[in-house]
C-alpha positions as CSV (number, residue, x, y, z in Angstrom):
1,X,101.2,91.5,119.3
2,X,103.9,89.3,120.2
3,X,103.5,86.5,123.1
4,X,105.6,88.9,125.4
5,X,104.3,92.8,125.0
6,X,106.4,95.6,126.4
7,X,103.7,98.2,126.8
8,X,106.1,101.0,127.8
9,X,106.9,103.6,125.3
10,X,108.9,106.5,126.1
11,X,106.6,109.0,123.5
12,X,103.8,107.9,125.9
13,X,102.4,109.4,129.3
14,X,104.1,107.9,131.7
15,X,103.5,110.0,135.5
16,X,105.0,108.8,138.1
17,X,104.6,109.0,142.0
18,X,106.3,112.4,143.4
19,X,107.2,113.0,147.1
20,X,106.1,116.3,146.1
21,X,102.7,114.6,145.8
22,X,102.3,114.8,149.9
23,X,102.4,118.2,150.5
24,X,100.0,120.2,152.1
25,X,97.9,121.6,148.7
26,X,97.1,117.8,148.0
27,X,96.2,116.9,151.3
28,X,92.4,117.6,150.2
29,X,92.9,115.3,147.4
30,X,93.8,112.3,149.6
31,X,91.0,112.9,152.1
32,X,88.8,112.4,149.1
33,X,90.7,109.4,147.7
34,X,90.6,107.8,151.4
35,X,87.3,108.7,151.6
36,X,85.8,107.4,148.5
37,X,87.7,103.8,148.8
38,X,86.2,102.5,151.2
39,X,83.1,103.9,150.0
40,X,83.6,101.6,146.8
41,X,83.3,98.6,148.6
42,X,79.7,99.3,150.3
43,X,77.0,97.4,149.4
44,X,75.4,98.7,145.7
45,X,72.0,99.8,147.3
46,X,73.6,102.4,149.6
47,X,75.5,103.5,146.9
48,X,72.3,104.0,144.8
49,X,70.9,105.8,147.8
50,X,73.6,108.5,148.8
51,X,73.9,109.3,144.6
52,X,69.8,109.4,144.7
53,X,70.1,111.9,147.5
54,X,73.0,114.2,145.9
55,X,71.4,114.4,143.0
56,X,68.4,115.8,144.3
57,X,70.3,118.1,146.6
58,X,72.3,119.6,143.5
59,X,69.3,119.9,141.5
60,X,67.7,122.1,143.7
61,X,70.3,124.5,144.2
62,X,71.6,124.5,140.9
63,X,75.5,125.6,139.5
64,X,77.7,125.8,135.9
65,X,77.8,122.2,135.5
66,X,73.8,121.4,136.2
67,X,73.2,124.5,133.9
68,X,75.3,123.1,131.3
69,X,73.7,119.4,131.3
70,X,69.9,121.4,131.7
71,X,70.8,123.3,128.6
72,X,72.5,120.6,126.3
73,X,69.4,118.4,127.1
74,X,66.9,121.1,126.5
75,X,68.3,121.9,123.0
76,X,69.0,118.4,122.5
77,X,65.7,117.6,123.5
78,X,63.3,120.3,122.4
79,X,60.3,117.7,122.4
80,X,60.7,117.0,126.1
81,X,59.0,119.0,128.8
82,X,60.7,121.1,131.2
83,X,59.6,118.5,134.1
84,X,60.6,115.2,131.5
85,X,64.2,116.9,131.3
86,X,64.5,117.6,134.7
87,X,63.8,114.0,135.6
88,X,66.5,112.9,133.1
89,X,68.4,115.1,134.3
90,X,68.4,113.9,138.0
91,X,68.6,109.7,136.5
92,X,71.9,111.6,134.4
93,X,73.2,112.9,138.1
94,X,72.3,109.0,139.6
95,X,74.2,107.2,137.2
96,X,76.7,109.3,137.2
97,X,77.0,109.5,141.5
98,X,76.5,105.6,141.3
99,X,79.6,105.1,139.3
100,X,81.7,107.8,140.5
101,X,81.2,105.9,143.9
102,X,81.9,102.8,142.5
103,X,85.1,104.1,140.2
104,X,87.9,102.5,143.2
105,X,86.6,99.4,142.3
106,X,88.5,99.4,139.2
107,X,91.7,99.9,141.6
108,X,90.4,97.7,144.3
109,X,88.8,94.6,142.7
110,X,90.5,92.2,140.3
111,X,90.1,91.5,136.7
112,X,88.3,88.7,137.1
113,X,85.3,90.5,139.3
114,X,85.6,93.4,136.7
115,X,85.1,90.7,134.1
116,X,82.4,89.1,136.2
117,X,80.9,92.5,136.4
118,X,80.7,93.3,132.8
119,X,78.6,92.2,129.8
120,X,79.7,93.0,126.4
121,X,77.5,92.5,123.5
122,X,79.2,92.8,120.1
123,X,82.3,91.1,121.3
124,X,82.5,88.9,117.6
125,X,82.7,92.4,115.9
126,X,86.0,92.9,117.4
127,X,87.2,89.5,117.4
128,X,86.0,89.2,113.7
129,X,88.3,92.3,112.7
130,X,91.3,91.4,114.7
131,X,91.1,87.7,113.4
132,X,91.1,89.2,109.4
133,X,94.3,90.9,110.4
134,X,92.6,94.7,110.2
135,X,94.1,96.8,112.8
136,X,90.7,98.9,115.1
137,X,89.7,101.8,116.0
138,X,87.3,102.4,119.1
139,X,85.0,104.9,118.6
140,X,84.2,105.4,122.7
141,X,81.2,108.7,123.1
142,X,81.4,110.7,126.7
143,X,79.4,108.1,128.6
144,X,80.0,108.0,132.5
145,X,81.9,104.7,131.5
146,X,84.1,105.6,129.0
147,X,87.2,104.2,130.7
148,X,85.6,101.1,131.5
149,X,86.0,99.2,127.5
150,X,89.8,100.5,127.6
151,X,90.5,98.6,131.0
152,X,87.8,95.5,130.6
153,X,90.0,94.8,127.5
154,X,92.9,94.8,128.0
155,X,92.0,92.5,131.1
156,X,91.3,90.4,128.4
157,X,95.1,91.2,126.8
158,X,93.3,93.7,124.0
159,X,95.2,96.3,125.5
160,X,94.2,99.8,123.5
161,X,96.5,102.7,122.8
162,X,94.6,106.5,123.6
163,X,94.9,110.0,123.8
164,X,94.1,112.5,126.8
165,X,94.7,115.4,128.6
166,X,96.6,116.0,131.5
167,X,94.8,116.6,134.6
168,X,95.2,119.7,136.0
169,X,95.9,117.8,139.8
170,X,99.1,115.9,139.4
171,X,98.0,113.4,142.0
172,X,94.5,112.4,140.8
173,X,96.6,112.4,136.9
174,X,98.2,109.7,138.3
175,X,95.8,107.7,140.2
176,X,93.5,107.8,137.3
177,X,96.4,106.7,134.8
178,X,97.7,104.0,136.9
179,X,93.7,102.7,136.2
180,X,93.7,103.0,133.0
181,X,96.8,101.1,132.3
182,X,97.1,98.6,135.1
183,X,96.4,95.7,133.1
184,X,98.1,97.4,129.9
185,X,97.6,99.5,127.3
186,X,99.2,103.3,126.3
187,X,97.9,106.7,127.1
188,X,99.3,109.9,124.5
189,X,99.1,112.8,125.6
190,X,97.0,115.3,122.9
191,X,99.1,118.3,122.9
192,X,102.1,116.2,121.5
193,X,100.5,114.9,118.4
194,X,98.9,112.5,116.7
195,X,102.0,110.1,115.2
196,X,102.4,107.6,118.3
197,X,99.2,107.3,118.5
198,X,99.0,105.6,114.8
199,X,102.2,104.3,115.0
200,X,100.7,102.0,118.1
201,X,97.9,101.2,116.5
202,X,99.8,99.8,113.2
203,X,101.4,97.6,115.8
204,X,98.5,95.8,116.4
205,X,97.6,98.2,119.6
206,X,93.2,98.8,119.4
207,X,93.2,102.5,119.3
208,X,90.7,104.2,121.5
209,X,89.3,107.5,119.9
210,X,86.8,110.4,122.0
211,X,84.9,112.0,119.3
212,X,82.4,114.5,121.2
213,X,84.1,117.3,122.6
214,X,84.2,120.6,121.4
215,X,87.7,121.8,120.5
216,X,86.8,125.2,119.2
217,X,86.4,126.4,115.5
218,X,90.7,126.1,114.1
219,X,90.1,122.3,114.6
220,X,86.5,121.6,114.0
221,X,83.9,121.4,111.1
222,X,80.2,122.1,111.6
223,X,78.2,118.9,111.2
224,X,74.7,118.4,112.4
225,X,74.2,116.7,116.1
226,X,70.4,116.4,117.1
227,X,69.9,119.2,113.9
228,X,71.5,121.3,115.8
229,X,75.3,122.5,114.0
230,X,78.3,121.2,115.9
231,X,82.0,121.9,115.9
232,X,82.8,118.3,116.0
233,X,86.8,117.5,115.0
234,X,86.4,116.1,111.4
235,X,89.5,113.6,111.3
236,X,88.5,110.2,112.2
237,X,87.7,109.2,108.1
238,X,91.2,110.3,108.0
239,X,93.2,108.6,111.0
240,X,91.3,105.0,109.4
241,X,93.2,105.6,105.9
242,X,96.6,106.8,107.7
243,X,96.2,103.9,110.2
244,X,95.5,101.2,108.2
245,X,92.1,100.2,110.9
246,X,89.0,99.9,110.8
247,X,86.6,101.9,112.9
248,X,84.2,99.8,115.5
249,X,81.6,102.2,117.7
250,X,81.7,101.2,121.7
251,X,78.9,102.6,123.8
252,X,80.1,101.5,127.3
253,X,76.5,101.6,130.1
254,X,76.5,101.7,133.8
255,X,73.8,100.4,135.1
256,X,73.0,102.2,138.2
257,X,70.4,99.9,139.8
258,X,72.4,96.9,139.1
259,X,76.2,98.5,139.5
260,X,77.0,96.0,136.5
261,X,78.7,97.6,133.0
262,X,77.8,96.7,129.6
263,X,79.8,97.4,127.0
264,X,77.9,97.3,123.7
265,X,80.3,96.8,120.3
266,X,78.7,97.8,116.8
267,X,80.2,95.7,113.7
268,X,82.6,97.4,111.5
269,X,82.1,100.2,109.3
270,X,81.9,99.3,105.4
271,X,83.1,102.1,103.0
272,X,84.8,104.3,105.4
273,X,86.1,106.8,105.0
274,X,84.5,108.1,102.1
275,X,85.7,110.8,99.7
276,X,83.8,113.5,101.6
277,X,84.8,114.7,105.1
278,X,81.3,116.0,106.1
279,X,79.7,112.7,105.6
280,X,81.9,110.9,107.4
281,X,81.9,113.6,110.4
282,X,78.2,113.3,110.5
283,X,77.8,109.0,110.3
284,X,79.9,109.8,113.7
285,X,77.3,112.6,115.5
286,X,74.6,110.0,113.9
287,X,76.2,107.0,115.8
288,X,76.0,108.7,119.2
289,X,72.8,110.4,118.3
290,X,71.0,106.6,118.0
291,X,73.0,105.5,121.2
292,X,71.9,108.2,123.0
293,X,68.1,108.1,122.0
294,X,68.2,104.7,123.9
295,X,70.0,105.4,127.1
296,X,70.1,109.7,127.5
297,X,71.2,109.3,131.0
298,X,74.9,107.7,130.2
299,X,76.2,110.8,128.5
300,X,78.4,113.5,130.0
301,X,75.8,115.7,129.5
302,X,78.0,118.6,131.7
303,X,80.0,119.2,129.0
304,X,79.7,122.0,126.9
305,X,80.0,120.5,123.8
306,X,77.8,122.9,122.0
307,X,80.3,126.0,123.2
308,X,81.1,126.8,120.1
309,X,78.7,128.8,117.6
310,X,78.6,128.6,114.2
311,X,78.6,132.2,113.2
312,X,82.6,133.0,113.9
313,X,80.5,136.7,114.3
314,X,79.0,135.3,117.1
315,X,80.3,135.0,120.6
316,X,77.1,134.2,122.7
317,X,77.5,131.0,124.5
318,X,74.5,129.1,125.1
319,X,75.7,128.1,128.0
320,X,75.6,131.8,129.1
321,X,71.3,132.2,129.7
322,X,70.2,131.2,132.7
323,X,66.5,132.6,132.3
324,X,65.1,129.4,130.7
325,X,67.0,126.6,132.6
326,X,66.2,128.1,136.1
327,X,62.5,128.3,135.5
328,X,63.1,124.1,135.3
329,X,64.6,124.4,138.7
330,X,61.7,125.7,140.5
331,X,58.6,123.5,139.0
């Protein structure tokens, strides 16, 4: 990095405020936003209180997105009971209420309360990295927090270079980006490509990759995620080589009792990539598997990252049986 970093790129995602931004379709859009601001600034207690109540309330009248967290634990989870998943479930729901409560604060507060706010473990596996002269890649799972390690470091002038998708609401696509970038960093968009994205983290950008989702079978290899075969994208082993970094695992927390993040940084991967694809694919499932076995409640659990099968004959969705998951409902 040089002593005075131009962060703007033109190949990047750069949205900007529209006038068109005020009509009427988006006037839902800023009740919500003017809603939940102030809301981000209560005391933590009555946060955890309104998120304990919600989630409650949408467990007992269940939609898509519960079904799709009750099903991804369940088969996740086949040791646990139908009443032990449905109580993760609901401390899932609270942690994620709590934070989605408290997600202005990023916008509202300073970097120095944010910093206040947050505990990272790890931090010497980083600095350790950086200091040798490797360039990094962030390996970042679908926790409730997964922003918060992008915009905690780069309050610390790590700023981190990522790729996303466009949200389909232009206005919260540019609240949430102006968040994610507002004390630096780049955000590329995914449907234009891979090459900026490397070519900012050779400059001495940390990149920041999402490993968990599924993307369907053209861009995805089956490797094994709690036993169970995922399509997981096989192409991290091969982003370290191109991009000359090294790939450091991030599980970012929220605590819901306490409102306080912790960011916890793994050291380094040795020998990576190896010469097989499937092996390295599956030391990445096995990296969120462990982190999940400790804290289940962080992870997105409403996505369905375990859409697609593994037979290309087979187009039954798990996500499509509702017998099993609504007998959990009612106990």
């Amino acid at each position: 990095m040089t002593d005075k970093r131009d962060d703007f790129d033109p190949n990047a995602y750069n949205p900007t405020f529209e006038w068109s931004f005020l009509a009427p379709k988006f006037w839902g859009t800023w009740l919500i936003v003017l809603v939940g601001l102030p809301l981000a600034l209560f005391p933590h207690k009555a946060k955890l209180f309104i998120a304990t109540k919600l989630a409650r309330m949408l467990i007992n009248k269940p939609s898509r997105t519960i079904n799709n967290a009750w099903v991804n634990l369940s088969v996740c989870f086949p040791d646990k009971s139908e009443q032990e998943i449905k109580a993760l479930l609901e401390k899932t729901l609270v942690t994620a209420g709590t934070f989605l409560l408290s997600f202005a604060s990023l916008t509202l507060r300073s970097a120095k309360w944010l910093q206040n706010n947050t505990t990272i473990n790890g931090m010497e596996h980083l600095q350790s990295t950086l200091d040798s002269g490797s360039k990094a890649i962030l390996l970042v799972p679908h926790t409730w927090g997964i922003d918060i390690p992008a915009v905690v470091l780069a309050s610390h002038d790590l700023p981190v270079s990522a790729m996303a998708k466009r949200q389909k609401n232009p206005v919260m696509d540019w609240l949430m980006h102006r968040q994610r970038v507002q004390y630096g960093g780049r955000v590329y968009e995914r449907d234009n490509g891979i090459k900026p994205f490397i070519k900012s983290v050779r400059d001495g950008y940390l990149g920041y990759y999402l490993p968990d989702q599924d993307h369907g079978r053209n861009h995805s290899i089956f490797v094994d995620f709690f036993n169970i075969p995922k399509a997981t994208l096989p192409g991290l082993g091969k982003l370290s080589k191109v991009s000359r970094a090294k790939i450091i695992p991030v599980f970012s927390v929220f605590d819901a009792e306490s409102g306080k993040y912790v960011i916890n940084i793994s050291p380094a991967w040795e020998d990576y990539p190896s010469a097989d694809e499937h092996i390295d694919t599956r030391r990445m499932n096995a990296y969120i598997e462990s982190e999940l076995n400790k804290t289940p409640e962080q992870y997105m659990w409403v996505l369905k990252f375990l859409h697609t099968q593994e037979d290309p004959k087979s187009f039954a969705s798990p996500y499509n049986n509702k017998k099993n998951w609504m007998a959990g409902y009612k106990r």
